[in-house]
Structure formats: structure tokens, C-alpha cells
C-alpha positions in Angstrom: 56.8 25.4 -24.8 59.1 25.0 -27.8 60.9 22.0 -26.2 60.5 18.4 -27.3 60.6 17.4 -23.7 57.6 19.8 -22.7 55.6 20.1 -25.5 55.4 16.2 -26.8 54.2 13.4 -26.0 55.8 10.3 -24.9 55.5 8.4 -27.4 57.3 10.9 -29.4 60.0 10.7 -27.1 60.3 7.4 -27.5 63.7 5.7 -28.8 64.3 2.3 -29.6 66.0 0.1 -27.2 66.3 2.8 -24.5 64.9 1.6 -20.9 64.3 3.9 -17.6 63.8 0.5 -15.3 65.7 -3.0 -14.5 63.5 -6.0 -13.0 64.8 -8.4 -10.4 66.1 -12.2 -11.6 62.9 -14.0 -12.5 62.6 -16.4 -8.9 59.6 -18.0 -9.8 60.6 -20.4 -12.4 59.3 -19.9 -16.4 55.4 -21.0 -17.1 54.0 -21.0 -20.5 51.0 -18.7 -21.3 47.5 -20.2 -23.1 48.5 -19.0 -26.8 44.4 -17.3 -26.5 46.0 -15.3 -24.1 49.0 -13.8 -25.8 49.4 -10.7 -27.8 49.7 -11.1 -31.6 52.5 -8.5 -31.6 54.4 -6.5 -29.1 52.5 -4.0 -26.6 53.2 -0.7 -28.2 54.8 1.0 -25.5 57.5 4.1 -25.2 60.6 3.3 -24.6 62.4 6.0 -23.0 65.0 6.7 -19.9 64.3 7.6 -17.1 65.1 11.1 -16.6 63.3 11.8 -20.4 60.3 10.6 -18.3 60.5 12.2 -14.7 61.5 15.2 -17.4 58.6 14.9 -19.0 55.5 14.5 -16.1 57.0 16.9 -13.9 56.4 19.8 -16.8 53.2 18.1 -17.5 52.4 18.7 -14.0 53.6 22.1 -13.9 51.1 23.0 -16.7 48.3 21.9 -14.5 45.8 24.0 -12.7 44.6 22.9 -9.5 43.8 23.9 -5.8 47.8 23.7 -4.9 48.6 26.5 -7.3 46.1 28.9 -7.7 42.4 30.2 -6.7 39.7 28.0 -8.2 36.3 29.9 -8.4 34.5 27.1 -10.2 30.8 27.0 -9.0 28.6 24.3 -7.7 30.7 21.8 -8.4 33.7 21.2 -6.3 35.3 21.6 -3.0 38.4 23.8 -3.2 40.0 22.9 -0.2 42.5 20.0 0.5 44.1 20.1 4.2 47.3 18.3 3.8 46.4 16.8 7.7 43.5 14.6 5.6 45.9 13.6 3.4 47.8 12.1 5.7 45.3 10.5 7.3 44.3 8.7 4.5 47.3 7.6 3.2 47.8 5.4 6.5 48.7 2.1 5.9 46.4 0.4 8.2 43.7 2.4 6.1 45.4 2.8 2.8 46.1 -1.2 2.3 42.5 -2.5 3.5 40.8 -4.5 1.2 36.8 -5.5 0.5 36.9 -8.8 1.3 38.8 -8.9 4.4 37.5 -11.0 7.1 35.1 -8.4 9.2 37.1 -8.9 11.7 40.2 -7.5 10.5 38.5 -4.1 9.8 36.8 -3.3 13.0 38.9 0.2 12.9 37.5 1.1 9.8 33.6 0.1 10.4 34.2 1.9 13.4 35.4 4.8 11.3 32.1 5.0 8.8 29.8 4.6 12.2 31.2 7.8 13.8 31.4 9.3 10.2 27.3 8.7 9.9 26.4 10.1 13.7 28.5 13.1 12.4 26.6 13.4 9.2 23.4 12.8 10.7 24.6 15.8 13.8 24.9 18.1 10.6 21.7 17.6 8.3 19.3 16.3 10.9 18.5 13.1 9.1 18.6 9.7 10.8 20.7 7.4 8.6 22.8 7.2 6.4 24.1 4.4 3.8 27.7 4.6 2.2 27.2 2.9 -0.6 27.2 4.8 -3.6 29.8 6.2 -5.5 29.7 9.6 -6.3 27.0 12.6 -6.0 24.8 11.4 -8.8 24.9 7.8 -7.6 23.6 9.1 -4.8 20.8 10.9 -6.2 20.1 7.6 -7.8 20.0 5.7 -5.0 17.8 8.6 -3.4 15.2 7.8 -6.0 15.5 4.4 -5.5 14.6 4.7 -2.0 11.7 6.8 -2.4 10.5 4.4 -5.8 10.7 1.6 -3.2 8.9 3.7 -0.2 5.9 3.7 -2.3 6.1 0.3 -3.5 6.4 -0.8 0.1 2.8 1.2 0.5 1.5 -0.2 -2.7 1.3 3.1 -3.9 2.2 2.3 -7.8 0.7 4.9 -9.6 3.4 7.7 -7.9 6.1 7.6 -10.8 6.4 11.3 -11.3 8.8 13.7 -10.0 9.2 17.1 -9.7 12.4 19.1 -10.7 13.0 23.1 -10.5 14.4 24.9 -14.1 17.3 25.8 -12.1 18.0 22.5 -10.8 21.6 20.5 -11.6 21.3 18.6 -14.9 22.2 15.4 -13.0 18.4 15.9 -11.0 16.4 15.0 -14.0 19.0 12.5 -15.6 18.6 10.5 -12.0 14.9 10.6 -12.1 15.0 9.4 -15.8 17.5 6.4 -14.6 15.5 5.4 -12.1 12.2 5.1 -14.1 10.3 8.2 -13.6 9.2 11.0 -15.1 10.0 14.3 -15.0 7.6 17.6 -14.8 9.3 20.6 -14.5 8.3 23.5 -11.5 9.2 27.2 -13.1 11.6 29.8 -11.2 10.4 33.3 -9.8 12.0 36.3 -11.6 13.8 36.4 -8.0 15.2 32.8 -9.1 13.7 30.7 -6.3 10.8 28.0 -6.9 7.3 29.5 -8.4 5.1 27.8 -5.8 1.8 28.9 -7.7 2.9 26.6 -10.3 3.9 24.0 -8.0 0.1 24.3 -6.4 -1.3 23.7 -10.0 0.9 20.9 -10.4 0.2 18.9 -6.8 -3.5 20.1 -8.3 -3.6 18.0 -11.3 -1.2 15.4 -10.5 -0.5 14.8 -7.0 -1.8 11.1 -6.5 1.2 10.5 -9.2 3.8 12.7 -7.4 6.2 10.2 -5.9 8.9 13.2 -4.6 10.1 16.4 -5.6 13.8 17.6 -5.9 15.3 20.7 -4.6 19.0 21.9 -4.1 19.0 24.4 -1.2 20.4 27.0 -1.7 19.7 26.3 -5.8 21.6 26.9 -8.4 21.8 31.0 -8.3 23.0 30.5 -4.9 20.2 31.7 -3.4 18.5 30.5 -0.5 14.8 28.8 -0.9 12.8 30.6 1.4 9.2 28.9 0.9 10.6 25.3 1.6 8.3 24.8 4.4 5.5 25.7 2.1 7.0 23.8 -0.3 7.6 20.4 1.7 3.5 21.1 3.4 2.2 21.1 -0.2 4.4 17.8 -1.8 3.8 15.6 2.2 0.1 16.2 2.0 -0.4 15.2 -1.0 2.2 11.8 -0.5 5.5 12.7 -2.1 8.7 13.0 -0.2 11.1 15.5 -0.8 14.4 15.3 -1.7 17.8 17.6 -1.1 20.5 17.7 -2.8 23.3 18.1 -1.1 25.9 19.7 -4.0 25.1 22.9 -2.4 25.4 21.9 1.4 28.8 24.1 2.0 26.8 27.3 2.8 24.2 25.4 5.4 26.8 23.8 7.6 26.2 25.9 10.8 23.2 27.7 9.7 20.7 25.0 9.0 20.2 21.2 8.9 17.8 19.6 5.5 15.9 17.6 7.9 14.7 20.0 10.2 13.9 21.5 6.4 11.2 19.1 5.9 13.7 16.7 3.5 13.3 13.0 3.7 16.0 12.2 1.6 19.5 13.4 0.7 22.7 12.8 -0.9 25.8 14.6 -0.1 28.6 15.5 -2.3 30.9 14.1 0.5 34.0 14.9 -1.5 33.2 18.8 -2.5 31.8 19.3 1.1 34.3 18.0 3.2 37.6 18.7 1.2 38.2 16.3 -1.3 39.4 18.1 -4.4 37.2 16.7 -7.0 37.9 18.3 -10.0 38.6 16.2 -13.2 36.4 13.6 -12.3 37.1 11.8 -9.1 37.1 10.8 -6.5 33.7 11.3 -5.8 31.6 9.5 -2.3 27.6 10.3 -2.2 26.2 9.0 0.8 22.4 9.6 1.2 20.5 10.0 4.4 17.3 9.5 5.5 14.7 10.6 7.7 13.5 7.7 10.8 11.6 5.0 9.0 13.2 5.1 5.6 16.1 3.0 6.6 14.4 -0.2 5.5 14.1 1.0 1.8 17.8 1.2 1.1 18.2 -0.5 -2.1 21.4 -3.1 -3.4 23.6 -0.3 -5.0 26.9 -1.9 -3.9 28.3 -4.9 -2.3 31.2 -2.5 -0.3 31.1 1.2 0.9 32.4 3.9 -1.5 34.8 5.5 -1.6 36.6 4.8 1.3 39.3 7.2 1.2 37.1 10.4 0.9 35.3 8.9 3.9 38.7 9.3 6.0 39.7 12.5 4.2 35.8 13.5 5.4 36.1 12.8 8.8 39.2 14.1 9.4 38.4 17.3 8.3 35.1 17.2 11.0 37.0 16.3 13.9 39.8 18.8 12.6 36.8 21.8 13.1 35.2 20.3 15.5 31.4 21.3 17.0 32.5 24.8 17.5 34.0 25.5 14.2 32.0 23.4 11.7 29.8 25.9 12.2 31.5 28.9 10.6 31.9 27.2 7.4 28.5 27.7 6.3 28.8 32.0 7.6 31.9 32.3 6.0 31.6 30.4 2.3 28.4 32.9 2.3 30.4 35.9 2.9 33.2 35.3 0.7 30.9 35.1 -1.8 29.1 38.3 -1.1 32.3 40.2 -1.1 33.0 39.5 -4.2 29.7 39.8 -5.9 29.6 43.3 -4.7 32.6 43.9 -5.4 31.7 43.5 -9.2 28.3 44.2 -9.8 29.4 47.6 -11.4 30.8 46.0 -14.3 29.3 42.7 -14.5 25.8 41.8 -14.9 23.7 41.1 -11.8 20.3 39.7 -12.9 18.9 38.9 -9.6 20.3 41.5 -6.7 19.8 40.8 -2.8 22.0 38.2 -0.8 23.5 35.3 -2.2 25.0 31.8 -0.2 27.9 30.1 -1.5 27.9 31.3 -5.2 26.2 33.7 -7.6 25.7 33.9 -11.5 26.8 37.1 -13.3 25.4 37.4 -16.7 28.1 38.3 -18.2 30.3 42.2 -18.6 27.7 44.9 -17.6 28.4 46.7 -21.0 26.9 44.2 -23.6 28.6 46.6 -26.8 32.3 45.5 -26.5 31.0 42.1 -28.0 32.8 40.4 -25.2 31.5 37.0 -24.1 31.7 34.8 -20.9 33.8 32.6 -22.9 36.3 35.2 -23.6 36.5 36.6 -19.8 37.0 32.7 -19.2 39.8 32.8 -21.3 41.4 35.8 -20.2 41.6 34.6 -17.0 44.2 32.2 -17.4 46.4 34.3 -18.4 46.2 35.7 -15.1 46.3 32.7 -13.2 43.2 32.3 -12.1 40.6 28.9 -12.9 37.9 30.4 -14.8 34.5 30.4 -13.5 31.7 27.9 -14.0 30.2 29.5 -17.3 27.1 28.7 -19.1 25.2 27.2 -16.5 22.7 27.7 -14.8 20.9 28.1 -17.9 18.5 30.8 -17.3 20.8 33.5 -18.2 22.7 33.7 -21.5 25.7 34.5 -20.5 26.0 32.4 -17.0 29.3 33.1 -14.8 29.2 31.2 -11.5 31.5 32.6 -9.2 32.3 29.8 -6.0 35.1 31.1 -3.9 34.2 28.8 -0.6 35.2 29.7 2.7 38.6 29.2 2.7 40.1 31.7 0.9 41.8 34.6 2.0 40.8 38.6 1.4 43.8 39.3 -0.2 43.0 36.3 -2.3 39.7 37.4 -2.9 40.9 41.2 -3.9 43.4 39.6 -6.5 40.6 37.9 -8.3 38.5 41.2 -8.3 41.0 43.4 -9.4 41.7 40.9 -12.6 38.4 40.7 -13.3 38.0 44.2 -13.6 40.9 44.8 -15.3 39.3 42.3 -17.8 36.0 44.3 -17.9 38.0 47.4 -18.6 40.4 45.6 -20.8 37.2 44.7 -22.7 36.2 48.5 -23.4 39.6 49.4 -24.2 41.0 46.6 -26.3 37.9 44.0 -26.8 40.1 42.0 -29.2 42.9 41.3 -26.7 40.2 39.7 -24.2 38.6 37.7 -27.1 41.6 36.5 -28.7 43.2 35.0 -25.0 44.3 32.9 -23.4 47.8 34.6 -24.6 50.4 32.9 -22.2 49.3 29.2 -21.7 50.9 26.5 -23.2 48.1 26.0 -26.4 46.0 29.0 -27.0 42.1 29.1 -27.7 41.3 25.8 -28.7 38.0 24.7 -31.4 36.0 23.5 -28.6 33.4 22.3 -31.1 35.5 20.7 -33.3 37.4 18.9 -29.8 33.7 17.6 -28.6 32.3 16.2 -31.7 35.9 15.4 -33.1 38.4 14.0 -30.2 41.7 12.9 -30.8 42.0 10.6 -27.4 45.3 8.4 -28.8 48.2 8.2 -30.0 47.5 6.0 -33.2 44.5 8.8 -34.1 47.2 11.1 -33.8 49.7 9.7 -35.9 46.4 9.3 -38.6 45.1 12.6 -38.6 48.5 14.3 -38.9 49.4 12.1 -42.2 46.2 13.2 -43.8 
């Protein structure tokens, strides 16, 4: 990584004068420019040819990680599955080249799309409708709220502004509730890591006339399956609170079980980690939220347009690529993947809460706790085998958090790569602790001062250029 064209940035490769692009004769005659609208000096732009720059993104590229090149065992956050067939779906033109504000009636193909999109949605969760609105996953959650905040105004019911939120629950749960006005009162885990419903009786006790919903993510963060929801939904219902799913962790219930049947009212789903829409990095994201029969009429003003439309295609074309048959193997199968790998570990990695797991499970950390070895570290070793590490840190009820998510795609002999590396790592640990701590050892930076990089970040050029001349 010693090369000025990989290791640099394009500024740095910049040279006077040099150009990588030539414009067509100007056909459109020359028109002057409001002087408030002009720059007081020249953009400050790279000028480089064009080979210095295909050179340059290509081996930018090449030090990416992402579902294309390698296993990606993040947990609970993102789908790891990108079928090229929804790709080209929807990069149709006819799709592709829509715009908002088209007359309706130019974009019949596409409405038609979203409407066979929701009877699908509503098929797989057993909710009623759906509204495409919002954005991403936690827009949804937000516009979840929103409805159930307007249900009860509807009812004059004003006094319900509280709701309830497991420990183990995403972060984005209570940051939604927050957003949305209410507040939050926390419901404690089981040592088995499901919802403590004696606490959640002397909750509804004291405070149920103020209850306006409670939140769950089924299965929750451990991966594990709620088993008193019924219980759960009787207690929150009678005393007039609504539930709400989340739908991050919907990958393991497709074919097994359907929120609504649950007792759930409300849901968001995570369209693009569900239904193959790599997510990672940020984007794109598309949270539509369903509702049970009745609700319809509190969907709030969120948007003027549907999201995001191209996850919606990418979405659909992976149902009707499974179809009724096999849409129902996903859930089975992202459950055993994940349970072949957990037991396939536990010897040397720390198991805190034993039994069957759904989609994902949380080590806490290397079984033997004296090498000094950290999540963090096993993180890092792991790319230099060339693997994604792990979630890690999260879900915090464990110190030492490592989410394993291997979704139901992957392969065995994928999955018995992965295990043998990390048991390398955990023996690698015992027998040369500094080796693992010190890692990553062949990526293109090392281990970075990620304390320093969140509190400190360099995010331009012109900081760059400052910091080095101190």
C-alpha cells in the first residue's frame, strides 16, 4: 500500500492543468450569472487524468469489504444478501428514470407495483395495511409512534404518553419514543434474556391509564424468541396500549410466524435488511409500517412520496423470486445457520444464555477470560482473515457483546471457514495473546485510535492539510 496511487488521496494526486474529461461546444449560447451567485475563487477541485482516477477508485474499491467479497456476520443490523436478478430489476429504465411528480397517470406500473408489494407484506406479518412512506427502519419506528400517539388522540385519551421499552431493545426504540414526545420506562430482561413480565405487571399496575404502547423486537436482541408475547400483548390491550414490533429482526419469522397473529398492532419493517437490500454504510434504507384493521386512518403526514422506491422493487423481486412455497424456508433456515455456528463455538467462546437461538446470538467474549483478549481484538483479527467482524458491544447486557448474524444464505462450507478462524483466533489467543491484540496485521492501515477518530475526525482535505503542518 506503499503506492501513491493506492494509498493517497486525490487531491494528492492532483497536477496542475491535467484533465481526465472534454465537454461538447457550448450550443446554448453564453448567459451571465447574478455576481451573488458566483464563487469568490475557483472550486478547489483535483485535477487529474483519467487513468490516475479509474487507477485510483478501482483500488479504493478493492480495499472495501462488502457482501460481493466475503462473509459478513454483522448482527441485527443488515441483510447480507444481494441477488443480482433484483438488481436488475431495479435498474430498469421504466423504473429507474421515474420521477415524484409525474402525472399519476404515467406511473400506473409502478403504484401497481407498491399495491402488490403491500398484499405481499400484509400475506407475511398478518397485519392489514401498510404505508410506504418513511424512509428508513427508524423513520418507521417514528411513524409507528406517531400512529399510536394519534390513535389515542383520536379516543381523547391524552393522558397515555408513556411507553414501554425492554433493556435489550435496539437503541433506535427509545430514541423514536423520545422524538415522538413520549416517555420512556424501561421493562427488565430475565436471566434467560427475554422480557421480565413480573416487572411488566407492576408497571401496567402503577401506570397503565398512561401506557400509550409498548415496544418489542421478536426475536430481541439475544436472538431469542419471546415466548410470553401473548401474555405480554393480554396485559398492555387490557389495560389500553397497543403493541408495537419491530421488524429489524423479522428474517428468522418469515415462514414460522406472522406479528399480527402475535397480538402486534403496529410494525415497521427493515424492508431493505429483510428482503436483500445490502444496507451497510448507511443506505439505502425503506421502513414501511403496517397496521392492524382500523388503524389505517391514523397514518400521519411523514412524506409527500413513497420511500425508497428502489428497495421497494429490489423487495418484491426477491418475493416473487421465492415465491409462497419458499418464502417460507427463510425464516427455518437463517435460524439454523445460526445454531450451527453457535454450537460450533461455545467451547471457546462465552455462551451466557444456552438453549436455541433464531437468527443471531451474543457470545461474551473468548471462554478463557486470562489471555486478556478482548472482543475488540478478535474483531480485529478477523480481518486479517477476511472475514467482517461481528457486531461487538451490543446488546449491552454483556461486557463483552459479539453478535454473530450469518442469515440464511450462506453456505456450510462458508459457515465452517468462519468457525475454524474463529477458533484459530481463540487458540491463537492462548498461545500468542499479543498477535491477536496487536491485528489487524495485513489491511491496508492497522488498528486505528478509535477514540481519538470519534471525538477528533479529520472528514476533509483542508483539515488534513492543517493537522499535518502542525
Amino acid at each position: 500500500m506503499n503506492n501513491r496511487l493506492y494509498g493517497n488521496l486525490i487531491f494528492e494526486l492532483s497536477k496542475e492543468g491535467r484533465k481526465g474529461y472534454s465537454l461538447p461546444k457550448n450550443h446554448f449560447g453564453s448567459y451571465e450569472i447574478p455576481a451573488s451567485m458566483q464563487r469568490s475563487e475557483e472550486a478547489a477541485l483535483p485535477e487529474c487524468d483519467e487513468l490516475t482516477v479509474v487507477r485510483h477508485y478501482t483500488n479504493l474499491s478493492n480495499n472495501n469489504f462488502g457482501v460481493d467479497t466475503g462473509f459478513y456476520p454483522l448482527g441485527s443490523c443488515t441483510m447480507k444478501y444481494n441477488p443480482k436478478i433484483n438488481e436488475e430489476m431495479a435498474a430498469q429504465p421504466q423504473f429507474q428514470n421515474l420521477h415524484p411528480e409525474q402525472p399519476a397517470e404515467t406511473v400506473k406500473g409502478a403504484k401497481a407495483l407498491v399495491s402488490l408489494l403491500e398484499r405481499s407484506l400484509c400475506a407475511l406479518t398478518g397485519l392489514a395495511h401498510f404505508t410506504f412512506k418513511p424512509y428508513a427502519g427508524a423513520h418507521g419506528e417514528l411513524t409507528g409512534l406517531m400512529i399510536i400517539d394519534n390513535y389515542h388522540r383520536q379516543r381523547g385519551d391524552m393522558q397515555r404518553k408513556k411507553v414501554i421499552v425492554p433493556d435489550s431493545a435496539h437503541g433506535t426504540n427509545p430514541a423514536s419514543a423520545a422524538v415522538c414526545g413520549l416517555e420512556i420506562i424501561e421493562v427488565k430482561s430475565q436471566a434467560n434474556g427475554q422480557v421480565d413480565v413480573e416487572d411488566l405487571q407492576r408497571i401496567v399496575a402503577d401506570q397503565g391509564a398512561e401506557i400509550a404502547a409498548m415496544m418489542m423486537t421478536n426475536p430481541n436482541t439475544l436472538g431469542l424468541f419471546e415466548t410470553c408475547i401473548p401474555e405480554i400483548a393480554r396485559l398492555i390491550h387490557d389495560c389500553g396500549g397497543l403493541m408495537y414490533y419491530d421488524g429489524a429482526n423479522l428474517n428468522p419469522m418469515l415462514g414460522a410466524c406472522r406479528p399480527g397473529d402475535m397480538g402486534f398492532d403496529v410494525m415497521h419493517i427493515n424492508l431493505h435488511k429483510t428482503f436483500s437490500t445490502p444496507h451497510g454504510g448507511g443506505g439505502p434504507g425503506s421502513g414501511p409500517v403496517g397496521v392492524r384493521e382500523g388503524l389505517q386512518d391514523c397514518f400521519p403526514f411523514v412524506s409527500p412520496f413513497h420511500g425508497n422506491f428502489a428497495v421497494m422493487m429490489r423487495a418484491y423481486a426477491y418475493i416473487l423470486s421465492l415465491g409462497r412455497e419458499h418464502v417460507k424456508e427463510v425464516g427455518p433456515l437463517a435460524t439454523l445457520n445460526a445454531n450451527y455456528i453457535k454450537e460450533s463455538l461455545k467451547d471457546v467462546y462465552e455462551l451466557p444464555i444456552d438453549g436455541l437461538c433464531c437468527h443471531e446470538f451474543v457470545f461474551d467474549g473468548l471462554k478463557d477470560k486470562s489471555t486478556g483478549v478482548t472482543t475488540m481484538d478478535v474483531a480485529k483479527r478477523l480481518l486479517d482473515y477476511g472475514y467482517h467482524a461481528p457486531t461487538i458491544y451490543f446488546p449491552l447486557l454483556f461486557h463483552e457483546s459479539l453478535m454473530i448474524e450469518p442469515t440464511e444464505n450462506e453456505s456450510k462450507e462458508t459457515l465452517d471457514g468462519f468457525i475454524a478462524v474463529m477458533r484459530q483466533i481463540a487458540e491463537e489467543a492462548k498461545t500468542d495473546p499479543e498477535l491477536v491484540k496487536s491485528a489487524p496485521h495485513d489491511t491496508p492501515i492497522g488498528r486505528v485510535d478509535d477514540v481519538l477518530a470519534a471525538k477528533h475526525p479529520i472528514v476533509t482535505y483542508r483539515q488534513m492539510v492543517s493537522e499535518n503542518l502542525k
